[in-house]
Structures are given as C-alpha cells and as structure tokens.
N, C-alpha and C positions, 0 to 999 in steps of 0.2 A: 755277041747279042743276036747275033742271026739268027733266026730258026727257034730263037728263045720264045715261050709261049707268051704273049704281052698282057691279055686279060679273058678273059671268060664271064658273059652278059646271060643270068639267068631270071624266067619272068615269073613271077610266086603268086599265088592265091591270094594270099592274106602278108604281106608286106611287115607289118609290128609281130607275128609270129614268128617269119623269118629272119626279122633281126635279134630275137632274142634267142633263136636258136644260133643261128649262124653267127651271130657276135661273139655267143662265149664260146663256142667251139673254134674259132678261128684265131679268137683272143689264146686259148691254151695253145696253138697254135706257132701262135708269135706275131699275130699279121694284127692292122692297127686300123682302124678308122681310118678312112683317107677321103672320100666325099659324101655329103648326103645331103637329098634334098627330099623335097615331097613325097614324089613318087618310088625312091631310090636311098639304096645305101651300096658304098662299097668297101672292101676293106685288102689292105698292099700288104704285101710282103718281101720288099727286095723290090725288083722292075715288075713284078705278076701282082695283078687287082682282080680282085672278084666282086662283080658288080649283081645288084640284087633288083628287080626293078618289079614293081605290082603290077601287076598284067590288067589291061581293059578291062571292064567289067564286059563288052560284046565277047571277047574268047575265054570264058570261063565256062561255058559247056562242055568243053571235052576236054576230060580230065587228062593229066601226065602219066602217061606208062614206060617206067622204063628198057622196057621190054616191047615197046615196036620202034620205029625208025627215029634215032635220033640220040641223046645222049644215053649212055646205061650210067654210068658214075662219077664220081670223082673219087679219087685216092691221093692221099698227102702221104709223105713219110713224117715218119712219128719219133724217130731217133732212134729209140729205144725200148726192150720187151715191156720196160717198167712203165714207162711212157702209155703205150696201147693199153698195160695193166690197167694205170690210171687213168685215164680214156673210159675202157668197160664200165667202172667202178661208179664212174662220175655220170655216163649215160643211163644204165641200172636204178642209179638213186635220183635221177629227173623221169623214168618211168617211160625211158625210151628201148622200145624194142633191138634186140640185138637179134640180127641174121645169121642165119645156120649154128644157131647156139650149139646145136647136138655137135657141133664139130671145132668150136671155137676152143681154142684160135688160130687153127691149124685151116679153116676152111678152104683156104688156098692152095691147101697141099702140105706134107710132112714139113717142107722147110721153109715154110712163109707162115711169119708168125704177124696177124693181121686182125680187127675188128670189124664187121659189118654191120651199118644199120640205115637208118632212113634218114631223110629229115621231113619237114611237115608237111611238104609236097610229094613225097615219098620215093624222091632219088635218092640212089646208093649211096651211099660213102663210106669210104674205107679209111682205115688209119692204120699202115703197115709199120713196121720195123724196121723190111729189109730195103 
C-alpha cells in the first residue's frame, strides 16, 4: 500500500454536470458511489476515491487551464483496444469532443493505443489500453 495513490480531490464549476459526466464514465469504469453529500460526490475503485467537490462561488473567475501550473490529466487504463473502441463510440454519441482525432488513437505514439477528450471543466482525460 505504500506509495499507492489513496484519493484525488477535484473543485468543478457546476457540480450535477460533473456528476453526470463523471458518474457514467467512471461507472464503465468499474468505480462505484462511495460518498455524497451537498456539496460533493465521490466515487472508489479498489483503496483510490475520486472526489468531486463544487467550488465557491468567490473562485469562479478564473477559469481551469490545463495547461498552466497545476494538474494536465488524468488517464485510467481501459483493458482493452475494444474497451477505448467503446469509450470513443459512447463519448461521440453524448456529443463529447474527442482530442487529436486527426491521430486517434495512436495520438500517444505508434504504440499507445489511447482516447483523449475533456470533461465539462475541461481537463484531460485519457482512457488508454496499454
């Protein structure tokens, strides 16, 4: 368990958008409800919880880039090529943009075969294979 990552606490704009994104994609997933309250939802998989919490309405001026200092993504493994197939398939038809299409699903390189796209906040997430 040492050294295992134990949770990851992220603060969302709109809190009922990110649960309904994050719920079913975390649900294909495998990970399950584990607490929610008011302000919050999280969701386990194993010892690891990702925790979701609606940010103050005082720091909502400055939007999330994930491209200046601070998180760039998250990336889960997916199992299998079929698995990410089904992933794109399922993001495509909720009208979720998929990143670096002109190269997917290789955008990692010839031997990473991987999905990119956002979620409502517009952090990375990956769903790789390997």
């Amino acid at each position: 368990m040492k050294g295992m990552l134990h949770h990851v606490e992220i603060y969302t704009k709109d809190l009922q958008v990110t649960k309904d994104f994050w719920g079913w994609l975390l649900g294909k997933l495998g990970y399950k409800e584990f607490q929610s309250w008011e302000d919050g939802i999280s969701y386990l998989l194993g010892d690891t919880y990702l925790v979701f919490v609606q940010v103050e309405e005082r720091f909502l001026d400055v939007p999330y880039h994930r491209c200046r200092a601070g998180l760039n993504h998250l990336a889960f493994h997916g199992g299998s090529r079929a698995f990410v197939d089904e992933i794109t398939k399922d993001l495509k038809a909720k009208g979720i943009n998929i990143l670096y299409e002109d190269k997917h699903p290789y955008a990692g390189g010839k031997d990473y075969y991987a999905v990119y796209f956002e979620d409502p906040d517009r952090m990375k997430v990956e769903i790789t294979s390997n």
